[in-house]
C-alpha positions as CSV (number, residue, x, y, z in Angstrom):
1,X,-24.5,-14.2,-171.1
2,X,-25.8,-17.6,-172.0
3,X,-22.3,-18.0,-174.1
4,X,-20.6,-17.4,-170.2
5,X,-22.7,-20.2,-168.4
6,X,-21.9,-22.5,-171.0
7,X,-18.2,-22.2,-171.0
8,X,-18.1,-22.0,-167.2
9,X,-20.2,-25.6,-167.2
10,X,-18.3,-27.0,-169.4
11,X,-15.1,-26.1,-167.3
12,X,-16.8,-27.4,-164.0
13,X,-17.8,-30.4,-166.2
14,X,-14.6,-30.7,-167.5
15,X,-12.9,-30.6,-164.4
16,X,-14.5,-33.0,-162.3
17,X,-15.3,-35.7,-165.3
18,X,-11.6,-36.3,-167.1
19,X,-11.9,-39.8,-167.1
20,X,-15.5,-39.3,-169.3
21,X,-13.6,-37.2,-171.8
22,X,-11.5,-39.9,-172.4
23,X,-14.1,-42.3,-172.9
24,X,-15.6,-40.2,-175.3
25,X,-12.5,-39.4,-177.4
26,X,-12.1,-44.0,-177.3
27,X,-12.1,-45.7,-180.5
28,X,-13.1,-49.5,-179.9
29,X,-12.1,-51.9,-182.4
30,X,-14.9,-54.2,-183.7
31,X,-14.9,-57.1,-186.0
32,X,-16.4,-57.1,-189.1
33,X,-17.4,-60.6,-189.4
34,X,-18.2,-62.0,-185.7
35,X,-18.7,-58.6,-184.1
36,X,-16.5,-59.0,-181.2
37,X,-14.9,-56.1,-180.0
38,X,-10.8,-55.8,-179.2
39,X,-10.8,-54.6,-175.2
40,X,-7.3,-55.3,-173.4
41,X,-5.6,-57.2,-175.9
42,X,-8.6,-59.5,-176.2
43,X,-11.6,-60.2,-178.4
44,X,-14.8,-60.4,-176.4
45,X,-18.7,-60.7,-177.0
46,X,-20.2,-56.9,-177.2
47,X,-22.3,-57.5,-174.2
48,X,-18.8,-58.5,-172.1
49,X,-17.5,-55.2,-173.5
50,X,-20.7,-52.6,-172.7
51,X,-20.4,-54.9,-169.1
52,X,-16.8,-54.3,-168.5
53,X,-16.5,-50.6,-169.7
54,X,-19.7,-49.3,-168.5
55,X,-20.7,-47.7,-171.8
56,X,-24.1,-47.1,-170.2
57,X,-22.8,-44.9,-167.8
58,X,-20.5,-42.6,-170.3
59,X,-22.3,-39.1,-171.3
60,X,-22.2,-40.5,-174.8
61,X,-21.4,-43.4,-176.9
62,X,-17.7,-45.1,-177.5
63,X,-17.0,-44.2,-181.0
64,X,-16.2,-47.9,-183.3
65,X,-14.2,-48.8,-185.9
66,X,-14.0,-52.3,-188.0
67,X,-11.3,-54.4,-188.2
68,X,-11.1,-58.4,-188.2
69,X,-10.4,-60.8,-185.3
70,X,-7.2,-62.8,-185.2
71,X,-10.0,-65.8,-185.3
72,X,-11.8,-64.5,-188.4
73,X,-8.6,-63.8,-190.1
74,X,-7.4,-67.5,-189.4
75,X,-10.7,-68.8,-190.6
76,X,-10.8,-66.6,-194.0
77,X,-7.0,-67.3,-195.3
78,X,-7.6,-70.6,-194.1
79,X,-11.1,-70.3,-197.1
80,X,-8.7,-68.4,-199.4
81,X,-6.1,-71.2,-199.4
82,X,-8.4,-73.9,-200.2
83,X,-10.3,-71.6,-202.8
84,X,-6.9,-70.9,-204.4
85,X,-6.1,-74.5,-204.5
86,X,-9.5,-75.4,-205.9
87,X,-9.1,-72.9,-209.2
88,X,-5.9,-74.5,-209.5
89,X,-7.3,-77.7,-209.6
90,X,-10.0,-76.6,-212.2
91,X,-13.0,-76.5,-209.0
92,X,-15.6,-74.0,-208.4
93,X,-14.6,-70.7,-206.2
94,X,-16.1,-70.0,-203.3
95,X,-15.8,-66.4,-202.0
96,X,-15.8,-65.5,-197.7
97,X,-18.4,-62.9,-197.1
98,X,-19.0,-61.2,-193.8
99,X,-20.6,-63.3,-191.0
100,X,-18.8,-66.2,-192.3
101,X,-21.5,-66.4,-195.0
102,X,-20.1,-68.0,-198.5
103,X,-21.7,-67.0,-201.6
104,X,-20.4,-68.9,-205.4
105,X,-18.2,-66.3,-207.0
C-alpha cells in the first residue's frame, strides 16, 4: 500500500514539477581556483549564480563539478611560462597552487 502512494506522488510530483527535475539532474561547472561558477556562457561570483538560478527554491541541491575559468587558465600558463623560462635561466621554480596561492617547488 505504502509502495502505491509513493509511486502515485511521485507521478503527481513529477507531473506538475518537470522543470525541478531538470534542475536536479544540472551539473554546474565551478572553478577550482577562484570559485566562480560557468552559467550562460559566463563566469560569475557563486552568490550571482544561487541569485540567478534560484538554487534555494529547487527540492535539492545543483550537483558541481570543477573545472578552471578562462581567467585562471590565462593567469597559470601565464606562471608556467615564466617558471619555465626561469629553470632555463638557472632561477628558482615556483609552482601555481589553487587560490592562486604559490608555494617553492
Amino acid at each position: 500500500m505504502h509502495a502505491t502512494m509513493v509511486k502515485e506522488m511521485r507521478a503527481d510530483a513529477s507531473s506538475t514539477r518537470i522543470a525541478d527535475t531538470d534542475r536536479a539532474e544540472m551539473w554546474l561547472t565551478m572553478c577550482a581556483w577562484c570559485e566562480r561558477v560557468s552559467l550562460d556562457d559566463r563566469w560569475v561570483e557563486p552568490a550571482v549564480a544561487v541569485r540567478k538560478l534560484r538554487t534555494f527554491e529547487w527540492p535539492s541541491p545543483p550537483s558541481f563539478t570543477h573545472g578552471i575559468c578562462p581567467t585562471c587558465l590565462e593567469q597559470l600558463t601565464g606562471r608556467r611560462s615564466r617558471a619555465e623560462s626561469a629553470v632555463a635561466r638557472g632561477g628558482e621554480v615556483l609552482a601555481p597552487q589553487p587560490q592562486g596561492r604559490l608555494v617553492r617547488g
